[in-house]
GUTOR-284117 format. One record per residue (C-alpha): x negated, y, z. Coordinates in pm, 1 decimal, m for minus. Example, Ala and Ser with C-alpha at 12.3 -4.5 7.8 and 13.67 -1.06 7.14 Angstrom:
2
m1230.0  m450.0  780.0;
m1367.0  m106.0  714.0;
//
This chain:
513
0.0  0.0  0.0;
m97.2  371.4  m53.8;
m117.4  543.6  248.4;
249.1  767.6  149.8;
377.8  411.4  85.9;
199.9  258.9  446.7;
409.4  577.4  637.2;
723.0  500.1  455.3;
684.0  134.8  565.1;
591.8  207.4  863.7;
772.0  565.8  985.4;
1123.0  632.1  1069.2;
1221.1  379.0  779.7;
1129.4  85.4  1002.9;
1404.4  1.2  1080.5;
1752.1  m186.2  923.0;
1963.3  m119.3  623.2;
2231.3  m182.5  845.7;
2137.5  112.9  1125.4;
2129.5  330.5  914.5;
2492.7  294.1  724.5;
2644.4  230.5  1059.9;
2484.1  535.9  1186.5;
2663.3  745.4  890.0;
2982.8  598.8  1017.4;
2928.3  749.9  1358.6;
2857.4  1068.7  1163.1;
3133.0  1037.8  952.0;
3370.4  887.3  1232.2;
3243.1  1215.5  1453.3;
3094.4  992.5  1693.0;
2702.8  1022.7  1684.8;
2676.7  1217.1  1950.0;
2918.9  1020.6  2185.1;
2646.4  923.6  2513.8;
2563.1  601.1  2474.4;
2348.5  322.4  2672.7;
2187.7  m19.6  2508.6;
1995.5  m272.5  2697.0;
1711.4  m499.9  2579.8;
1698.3  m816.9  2669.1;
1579.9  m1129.8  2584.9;
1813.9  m1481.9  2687.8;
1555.0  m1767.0  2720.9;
1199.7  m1815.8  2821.3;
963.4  m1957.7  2526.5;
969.0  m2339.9  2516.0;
709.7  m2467.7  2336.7;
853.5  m2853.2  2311.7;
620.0  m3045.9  2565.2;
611.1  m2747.8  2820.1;
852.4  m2444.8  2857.6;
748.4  m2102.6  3008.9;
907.4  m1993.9  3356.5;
846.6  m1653.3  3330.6;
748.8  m1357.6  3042.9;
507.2  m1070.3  3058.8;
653.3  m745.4  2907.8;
438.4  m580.0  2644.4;
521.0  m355.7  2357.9;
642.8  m43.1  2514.9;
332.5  183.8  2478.8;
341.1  97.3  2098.5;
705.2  138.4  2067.6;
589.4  484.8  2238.3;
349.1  597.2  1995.9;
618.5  521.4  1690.0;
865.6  772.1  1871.5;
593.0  1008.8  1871.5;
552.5  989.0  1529.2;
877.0  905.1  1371.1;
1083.2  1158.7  1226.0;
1275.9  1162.9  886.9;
1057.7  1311.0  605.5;
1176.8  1446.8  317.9;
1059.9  1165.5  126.3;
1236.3  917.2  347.8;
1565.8  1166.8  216.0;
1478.6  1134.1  m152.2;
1461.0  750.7  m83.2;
1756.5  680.4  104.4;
1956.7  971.1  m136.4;
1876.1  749.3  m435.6;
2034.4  401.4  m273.9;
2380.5  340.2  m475.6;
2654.3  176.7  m347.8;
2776.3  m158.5  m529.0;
3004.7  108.4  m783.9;
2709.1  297.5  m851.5;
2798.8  547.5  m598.6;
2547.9  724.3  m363.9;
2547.6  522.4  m43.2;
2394.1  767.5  179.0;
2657.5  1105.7  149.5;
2476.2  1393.7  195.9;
2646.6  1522.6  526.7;
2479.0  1223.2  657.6;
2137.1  1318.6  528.5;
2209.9  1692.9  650.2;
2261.8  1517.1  995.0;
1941.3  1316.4  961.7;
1736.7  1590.2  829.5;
1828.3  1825.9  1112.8;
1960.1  1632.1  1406.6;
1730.7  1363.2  1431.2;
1499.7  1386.7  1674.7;
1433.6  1061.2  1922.2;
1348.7  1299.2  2201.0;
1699.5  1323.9  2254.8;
1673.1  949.1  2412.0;
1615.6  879.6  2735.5;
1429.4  564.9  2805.3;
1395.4  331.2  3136.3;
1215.8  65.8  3123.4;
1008.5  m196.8  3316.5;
628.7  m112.8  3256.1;
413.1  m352.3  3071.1;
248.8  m635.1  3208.1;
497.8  m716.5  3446.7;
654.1  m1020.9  3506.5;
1013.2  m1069.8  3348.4;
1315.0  m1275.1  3364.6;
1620.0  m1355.1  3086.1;
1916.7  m1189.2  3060.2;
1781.0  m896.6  3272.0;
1778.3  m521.6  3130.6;
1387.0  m420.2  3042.1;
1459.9  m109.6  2850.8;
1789.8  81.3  2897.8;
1813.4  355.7  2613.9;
2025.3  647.3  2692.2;
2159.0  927.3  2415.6;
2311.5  994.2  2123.6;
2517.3  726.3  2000.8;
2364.0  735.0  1650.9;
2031.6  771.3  1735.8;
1988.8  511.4  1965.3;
2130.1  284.9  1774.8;
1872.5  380.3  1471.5;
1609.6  320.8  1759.1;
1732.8  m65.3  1780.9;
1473.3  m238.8  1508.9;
1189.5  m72.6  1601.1;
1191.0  m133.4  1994.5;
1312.3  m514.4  1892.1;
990.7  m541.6  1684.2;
758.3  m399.0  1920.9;
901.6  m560.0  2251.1;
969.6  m889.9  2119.3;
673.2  m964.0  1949.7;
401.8  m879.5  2200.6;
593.3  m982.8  2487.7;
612.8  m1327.3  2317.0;
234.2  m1290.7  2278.6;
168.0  m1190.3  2667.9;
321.1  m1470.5  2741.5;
100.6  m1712.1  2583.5;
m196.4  m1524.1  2676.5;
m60.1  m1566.2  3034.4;
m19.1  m1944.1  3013.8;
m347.8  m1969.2  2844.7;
m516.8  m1815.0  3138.9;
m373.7  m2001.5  3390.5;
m442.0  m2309.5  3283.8;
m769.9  m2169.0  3246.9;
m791.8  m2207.5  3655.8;
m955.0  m1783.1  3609.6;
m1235.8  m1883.7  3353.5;
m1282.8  m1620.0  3044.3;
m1039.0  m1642.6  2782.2;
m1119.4  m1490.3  2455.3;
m858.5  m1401.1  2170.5;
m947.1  m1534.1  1844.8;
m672.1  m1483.1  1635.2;
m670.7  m1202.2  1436.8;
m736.7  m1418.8  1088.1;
m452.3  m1654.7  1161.9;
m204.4  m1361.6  1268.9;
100.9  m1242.2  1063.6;
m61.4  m970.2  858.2;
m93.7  m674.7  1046.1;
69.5  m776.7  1350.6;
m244.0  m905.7  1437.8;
m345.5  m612.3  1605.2;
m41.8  m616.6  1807.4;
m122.7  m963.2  1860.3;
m464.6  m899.7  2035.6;
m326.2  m547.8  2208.8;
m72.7  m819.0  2337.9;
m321.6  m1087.4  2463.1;
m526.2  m842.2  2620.2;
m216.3  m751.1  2833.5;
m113.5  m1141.8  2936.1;
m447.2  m1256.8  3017.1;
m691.9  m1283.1  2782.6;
m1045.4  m1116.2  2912.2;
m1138.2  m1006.5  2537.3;
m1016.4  m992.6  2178.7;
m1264.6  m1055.4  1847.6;
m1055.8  m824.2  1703.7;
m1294.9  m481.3  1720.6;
m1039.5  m236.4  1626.0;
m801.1  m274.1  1861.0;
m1066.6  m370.7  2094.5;
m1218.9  m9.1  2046.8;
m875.1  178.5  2036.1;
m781.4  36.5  2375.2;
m1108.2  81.9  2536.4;
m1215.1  m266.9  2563.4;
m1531.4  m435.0  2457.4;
m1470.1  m627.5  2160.6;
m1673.0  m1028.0  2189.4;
m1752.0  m1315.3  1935.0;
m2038.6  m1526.1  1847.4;
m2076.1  m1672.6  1491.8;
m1935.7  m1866.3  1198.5;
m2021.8  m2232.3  1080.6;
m2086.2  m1970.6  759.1;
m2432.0  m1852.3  879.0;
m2621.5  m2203.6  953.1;
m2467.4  m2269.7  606.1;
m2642.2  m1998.8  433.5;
m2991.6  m2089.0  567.3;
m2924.6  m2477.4  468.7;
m2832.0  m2390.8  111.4;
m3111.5  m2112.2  106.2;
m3371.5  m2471.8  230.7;
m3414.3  m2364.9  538.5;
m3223.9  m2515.7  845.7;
m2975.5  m2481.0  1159.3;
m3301.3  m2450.9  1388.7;
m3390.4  m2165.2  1146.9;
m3046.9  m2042.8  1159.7;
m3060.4  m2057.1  1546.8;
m3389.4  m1850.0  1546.6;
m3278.3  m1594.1  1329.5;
m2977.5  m1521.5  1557.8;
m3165.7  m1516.9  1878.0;
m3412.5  m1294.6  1755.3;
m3148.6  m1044.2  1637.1;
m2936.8  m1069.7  1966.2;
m3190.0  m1207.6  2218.1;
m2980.2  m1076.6  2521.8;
m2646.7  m1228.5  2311.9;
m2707.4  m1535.4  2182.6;
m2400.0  m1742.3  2186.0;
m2507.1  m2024.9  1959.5;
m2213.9  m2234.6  1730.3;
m2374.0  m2573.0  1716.2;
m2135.4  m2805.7  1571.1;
m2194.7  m2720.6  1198.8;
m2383.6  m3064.8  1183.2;
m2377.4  m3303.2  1449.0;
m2342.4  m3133.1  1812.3;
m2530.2  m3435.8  2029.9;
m2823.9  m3504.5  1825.8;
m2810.8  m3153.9  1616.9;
m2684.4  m2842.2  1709.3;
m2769.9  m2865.9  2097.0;
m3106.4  m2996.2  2114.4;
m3182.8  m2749.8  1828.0;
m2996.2  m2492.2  2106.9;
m3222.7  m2577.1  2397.7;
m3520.9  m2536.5  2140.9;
m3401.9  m2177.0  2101.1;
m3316.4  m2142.6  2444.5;
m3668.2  m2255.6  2552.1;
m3821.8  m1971.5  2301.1;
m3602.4  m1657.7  2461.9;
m3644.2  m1791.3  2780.1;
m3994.5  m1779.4  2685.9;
m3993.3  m1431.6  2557.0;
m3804.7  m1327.2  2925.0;
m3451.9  m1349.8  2779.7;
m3160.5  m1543.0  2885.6;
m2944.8  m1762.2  2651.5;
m2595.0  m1706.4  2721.6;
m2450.8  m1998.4  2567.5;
m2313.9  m2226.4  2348.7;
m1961.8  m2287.2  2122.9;
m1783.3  m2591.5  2053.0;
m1528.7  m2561.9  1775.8;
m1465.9  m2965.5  1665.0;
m1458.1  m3321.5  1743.7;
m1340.6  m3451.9  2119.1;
m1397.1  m3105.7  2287.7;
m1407.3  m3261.1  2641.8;
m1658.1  m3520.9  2551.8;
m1849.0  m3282.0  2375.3;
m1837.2  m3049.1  2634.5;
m1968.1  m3337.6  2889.9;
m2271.3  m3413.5  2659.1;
m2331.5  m3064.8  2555.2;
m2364.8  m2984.7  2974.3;
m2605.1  m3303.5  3060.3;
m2849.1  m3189.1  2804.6;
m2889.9  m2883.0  2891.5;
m2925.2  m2962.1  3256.6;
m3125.8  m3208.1  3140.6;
m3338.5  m2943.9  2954.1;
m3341.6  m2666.0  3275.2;
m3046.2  m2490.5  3151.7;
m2774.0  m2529.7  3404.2;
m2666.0  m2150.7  3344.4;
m2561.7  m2092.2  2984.7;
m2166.1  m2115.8  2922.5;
m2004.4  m2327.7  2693.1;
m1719.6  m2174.0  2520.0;
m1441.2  m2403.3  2374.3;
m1215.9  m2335.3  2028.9;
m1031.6  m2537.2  1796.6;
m645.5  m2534.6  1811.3;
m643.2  m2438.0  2142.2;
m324.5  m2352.2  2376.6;
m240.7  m2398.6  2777.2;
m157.7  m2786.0  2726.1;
m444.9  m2849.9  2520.9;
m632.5  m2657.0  2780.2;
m500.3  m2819.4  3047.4;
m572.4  m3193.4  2908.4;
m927.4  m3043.8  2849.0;
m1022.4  m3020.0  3252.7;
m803.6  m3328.5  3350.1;
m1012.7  m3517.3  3107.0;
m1409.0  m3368.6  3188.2;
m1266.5  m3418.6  3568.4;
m1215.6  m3753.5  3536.7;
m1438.3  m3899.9  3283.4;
m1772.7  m3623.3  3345.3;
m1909.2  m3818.0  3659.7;
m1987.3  m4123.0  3426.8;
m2202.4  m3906.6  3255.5;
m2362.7  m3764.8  3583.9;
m2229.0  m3444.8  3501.4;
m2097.2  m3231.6  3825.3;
m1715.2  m3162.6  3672.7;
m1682.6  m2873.7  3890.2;
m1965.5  m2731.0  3770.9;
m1913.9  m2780.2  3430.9;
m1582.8  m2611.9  3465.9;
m1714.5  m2346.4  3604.3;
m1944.5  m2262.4  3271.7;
m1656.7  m2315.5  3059.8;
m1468.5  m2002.9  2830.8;
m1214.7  m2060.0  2562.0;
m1116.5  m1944.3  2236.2;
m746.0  m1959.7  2137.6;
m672.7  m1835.4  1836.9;
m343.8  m1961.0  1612.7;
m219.3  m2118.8  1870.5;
m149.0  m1786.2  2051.2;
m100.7  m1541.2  1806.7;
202.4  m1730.2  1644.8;
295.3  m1909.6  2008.8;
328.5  m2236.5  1863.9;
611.7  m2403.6  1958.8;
874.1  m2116.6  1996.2;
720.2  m1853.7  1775.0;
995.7  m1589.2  1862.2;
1122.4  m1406.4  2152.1;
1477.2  m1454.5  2161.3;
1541.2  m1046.8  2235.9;
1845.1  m844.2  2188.6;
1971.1  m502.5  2234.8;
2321.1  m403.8  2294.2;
2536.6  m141.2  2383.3;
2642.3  m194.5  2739.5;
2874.0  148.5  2777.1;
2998.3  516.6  2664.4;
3034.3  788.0  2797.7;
3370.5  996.8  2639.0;
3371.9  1217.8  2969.3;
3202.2  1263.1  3266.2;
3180.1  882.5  3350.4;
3023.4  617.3  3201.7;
3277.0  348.3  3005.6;
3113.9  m9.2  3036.6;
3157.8  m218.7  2695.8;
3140.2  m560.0  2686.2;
3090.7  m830.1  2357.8;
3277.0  m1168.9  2414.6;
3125.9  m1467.0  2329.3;
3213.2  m1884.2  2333.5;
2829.6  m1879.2  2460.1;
2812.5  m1738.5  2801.8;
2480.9  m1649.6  2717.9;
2559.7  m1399.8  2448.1;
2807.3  m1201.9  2675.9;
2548.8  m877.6  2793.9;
2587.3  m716.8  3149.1;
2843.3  m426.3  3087.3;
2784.7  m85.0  3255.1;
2512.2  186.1  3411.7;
2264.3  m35.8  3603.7;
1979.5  m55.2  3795.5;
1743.4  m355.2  3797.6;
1607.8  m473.9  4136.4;
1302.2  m738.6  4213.6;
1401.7  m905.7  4598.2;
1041.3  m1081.7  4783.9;
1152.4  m1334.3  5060.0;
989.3  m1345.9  5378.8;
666.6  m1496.5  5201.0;
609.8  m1178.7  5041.4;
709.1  m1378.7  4726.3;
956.9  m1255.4  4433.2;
1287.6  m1470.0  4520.7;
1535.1  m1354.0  4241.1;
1599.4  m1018.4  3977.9;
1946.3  m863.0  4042.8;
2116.3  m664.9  3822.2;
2334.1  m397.0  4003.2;
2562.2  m113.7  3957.2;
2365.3  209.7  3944.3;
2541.2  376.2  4284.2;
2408.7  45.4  4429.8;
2117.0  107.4  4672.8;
1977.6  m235.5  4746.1;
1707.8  m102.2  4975.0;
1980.9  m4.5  5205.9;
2181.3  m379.4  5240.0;
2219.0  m557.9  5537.3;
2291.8  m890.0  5354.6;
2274.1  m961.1  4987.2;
2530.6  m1187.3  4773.0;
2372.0  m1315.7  4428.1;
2565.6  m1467.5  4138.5;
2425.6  m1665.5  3861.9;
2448.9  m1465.3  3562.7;
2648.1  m1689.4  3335.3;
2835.7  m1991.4  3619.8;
3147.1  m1824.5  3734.4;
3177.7  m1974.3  4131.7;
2759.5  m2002.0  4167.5;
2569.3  m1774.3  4421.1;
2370.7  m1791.8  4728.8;
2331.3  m1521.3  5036.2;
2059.0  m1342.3  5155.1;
2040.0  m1159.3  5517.7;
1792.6  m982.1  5535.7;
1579.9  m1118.0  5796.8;
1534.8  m1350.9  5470.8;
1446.4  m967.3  5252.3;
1084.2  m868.5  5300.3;
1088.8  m614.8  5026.5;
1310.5  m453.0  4768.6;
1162.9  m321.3  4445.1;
1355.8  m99.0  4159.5;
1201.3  m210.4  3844.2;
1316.7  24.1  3589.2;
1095.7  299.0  3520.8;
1142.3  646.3  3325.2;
934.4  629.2  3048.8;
1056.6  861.1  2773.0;
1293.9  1146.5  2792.4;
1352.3  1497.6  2576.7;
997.2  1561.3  2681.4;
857.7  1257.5  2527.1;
621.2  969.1  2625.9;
647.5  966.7  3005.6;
409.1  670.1  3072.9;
46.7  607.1  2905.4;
m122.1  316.7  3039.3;
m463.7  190.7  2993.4;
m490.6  m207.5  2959.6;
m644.9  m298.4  3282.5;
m367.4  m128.7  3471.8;
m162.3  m309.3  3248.4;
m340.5  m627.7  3336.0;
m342.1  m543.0  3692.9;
25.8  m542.7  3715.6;
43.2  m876.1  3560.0;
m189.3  m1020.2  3786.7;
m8.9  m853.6  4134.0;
312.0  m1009.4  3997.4;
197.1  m1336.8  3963.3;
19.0  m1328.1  4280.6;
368.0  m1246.1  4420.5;
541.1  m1553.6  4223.9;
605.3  m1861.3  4311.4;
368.6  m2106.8  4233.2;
640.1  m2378.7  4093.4;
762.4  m2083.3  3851.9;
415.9  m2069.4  3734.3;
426.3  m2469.5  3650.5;
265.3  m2496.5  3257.9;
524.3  m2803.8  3263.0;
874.2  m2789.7  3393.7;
883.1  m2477.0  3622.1;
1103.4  m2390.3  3904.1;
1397.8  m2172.0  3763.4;
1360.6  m1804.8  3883.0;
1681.5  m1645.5  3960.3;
1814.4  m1370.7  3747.2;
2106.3  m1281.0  3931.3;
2410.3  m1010.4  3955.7;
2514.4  m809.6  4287.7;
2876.2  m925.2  4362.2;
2979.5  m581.0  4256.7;
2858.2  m607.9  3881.1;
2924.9  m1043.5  3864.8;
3303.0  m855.3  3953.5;
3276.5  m587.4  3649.9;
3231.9  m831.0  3418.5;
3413.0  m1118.5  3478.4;
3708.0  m865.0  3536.4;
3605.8  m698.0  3145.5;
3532.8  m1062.7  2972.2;
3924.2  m1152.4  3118.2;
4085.3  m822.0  2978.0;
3911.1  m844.7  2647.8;
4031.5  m1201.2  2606.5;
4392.2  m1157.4  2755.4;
//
């Protein structure tokens, strides 16, 4: 694309045919400017087949910021959408409509709460409420779907990844194997869930972050064709990075090859008063290899240099990894702890298309109106109680039991104050007749998790990643370890206050009587 072609792609166009010609409805209908709220949401944590996630990490919102910021209709956006003909050849877009979007659109005239990123979320909870202009906001609905969906997907992953990591370096590899340009989403995304670097530089640089990788099967290649060697290969790389030398040794046979030819290197900058940082595995039987690879270097005086792991990595494969060198390393007189503890992996397509459920199920919908002074909740019936949003103004609230752990998300009425309860009543979100008490001797905090993060001021919020990363890491400190499960987790509860569970039961009746 050209780069006028890259901001029509990418600018206030972003978005749905279908936006747009129901915003000129509103316009026509003299609606747009009715106050309106939609919530985000997603229904169902990833499951990836063999092993199901039992919690998200939000991510997005800081990129859905930055389009905001920049998103306005141009007048070439006007010529385009002035040209589009109806199906009798008439213009589709009228030009009151365009008058309206040339003059009144402005997204500043949304408000935005939201839950910041990196922290832990739930289904069917609100974690973005969009306030404004009826029109507007709904224009606003691709482009926050796109950016929340998608990198909170991602987070997730990277999350999983990490913990079954057990807190060893994770690096994101993915950036070849990503959908196009997402891929830089992809890594911002990663960075935010739990992976300690990205290869992709870019994105590394924009956010701050030091950018990591090592090198391709490619360069030993070139010096075999060329009649030289991997050995020569090897020396040529530790001469150019002496104080980086992450060596890829399994171009032709890692045991009898590519390591000893390692430790020969590894010898030479050790000579030289450098330290080899380590090795990569990217084929074969990468727990066996990962045994051998560690007895000859300890073998050789090198008990120090990591080992990084890649090929077709994710959090199961991961996890099978360690249960494998911790049961089959002592053979081999290999210390499994301590070869764990020199271990870093790679994930690459694995993460950045989540294998296994490669889309966050995420929805927005308008939840009420406001004709007057008060908001008007609005509810959408479904035969799947799943589909059915949480009607009304709201406020989203995390509960921690007397552990200092999370216990449930409750969705409540905004002139609900649940800091101020003496006993709490939650209902399950979609099982008329379930809930469970709380008195609050069983309470040991109460946190509001909506957040202003946009208003007619703009961007509200600008995080850096490690805060980001930070909050992900406090809230799973605070979780439940059998939510954290890679396989079959505990079920958090997402639940409503007995107030809201009322509201809509009472709306879903009305609009099917």
């Amino acid at each position: 694309m050209t780069p006028d072609e890259q901001q029509l792609a990418e600018g206030f166009l972003f978005t749905d045919q279908y936006q747009l010609t129901m915003a000129q409805l509103y316009v026509e209908q003299g609606m747009h400017d009715l106050p309106a709220q939609f919530d985000y949401t997603f229904r169902s944590y990833p499951d990836y087949g063999k092993h199901q996630a039992g919690y998200c990490v939000a991510a997005g919102l800081g990129w859905l910021l930055d389009w905001l910021d920049r998103s306005r209709p141009t007048d070439a956006d006007l010529e385009l959408l002035a040209s589009q003909k109806s199906a009798t050849g008439e213009r589709l877009f009228r030009q009151p409509f365009l008058n309206w979007l040339r003059t009144e659109v402005d997204f500043t005239r949304v408000s935005i709460r939201a839950i910041p990123e990196g922290r832990v979320v739930h289904p069917n909870e609100p974690i973005a409420i969009v306030e404004g202009p009826l029109a507007i906001a709904q224009i606003l609905e691709t482009s926050l779907l796109n950016h929340l969906n998608y990198q909170t997907l991602i987070a997730t992953k990277a999350s999983r990844v990490s913990e079954a990591g057990r807190g060893r370096p994770v690096l994101d590899f993915g950036l070849r194997r990503a959908p196009g340009v997402a891929g830089n989403a992809a890594s911002r995304a990663a960075l935010i869930g739990g992976a300690d670097f990205t290869s992709n530089v870019g994105v590394s640089h924009v956010l701050g972050h030091p950018p990591k990788g090592t090198h391709g099967h490619s360069m030993v290649q070139v010096f075999m064709a060329l009649g030289g060697g991997e050995l020569e290969a090897f020396r040529a790389f530790a001469a150019a990075y002496p104080d980086d030398c992450v060596l890829l040794v399994d171009t032709i046979d890692t045991v009898d090859s590519g390591v000893p030819n390692a430790i020969t290197v590894f010898e030479e900058l050790r000579a030289a008063g450098h330290e080899p940082v380590g090795i990569r595995l990217d084929s074969g039987d990468l727990a066996y290899l990962a045994i051998q690879a560690a007895r000859l270097l300890n073998d050789a005086g090198f008990p120090e240099p990591g080992i990084v792991l890649s090929s077709n990595l994710d959090e199961l494969a991961i996890w099978q990894i360690l249960r494998q060198i911790e049961d089959e390393a002592p053979s081999y007189g290999v210390d499994p702890a301590a070869l764990l503890g020199r271990l870093s992996y790679g994930v690459g397509t694995r993460l950045v298309t989540s294998e296994g459920d490669p889309s966050l199920d995420g929805v927005y919908k308008l939840t009420a109106v406001k004709p007057d002074s008060e908001w008007v909740p609005a509810i959408k019936v479904s035969e799947n109680p799943l589909k059915v949003p949480i009607p009304g103004d709201k406020r989203l609230w995390r509960i921690y039991d007397d552990r200092g752990l999370a216990t449930a998300d409750a969705v409540a009425l905004a002139a609900e104050d649940l800091t101020t309860v003496e006993s709490l009543e939650l209902h399950h979100p979609h099982r008329d007749g379930v809930s469970r008490a709380l008195a609050r001797d069983d309470i040991s905090a109460v946190e509001e998790l909506l957040v202003d993060v946009w208003n007619e001021q703009g961007r509200l919020v600008n995080d850096g990643i490690e805060e980001m990363r930070a909050r992900r890491r406090a809230d799973l400190e605070r979780l439940d370890p059998g939510v954290r499960r890679l396989i079959n987790p505990h079920l958090y509860h997402m639940s409503l206050t007995g107030e809201m569970d009322a509201l809509r039961r009472r709306m879903v009746a009305e609009a099917q009587a």
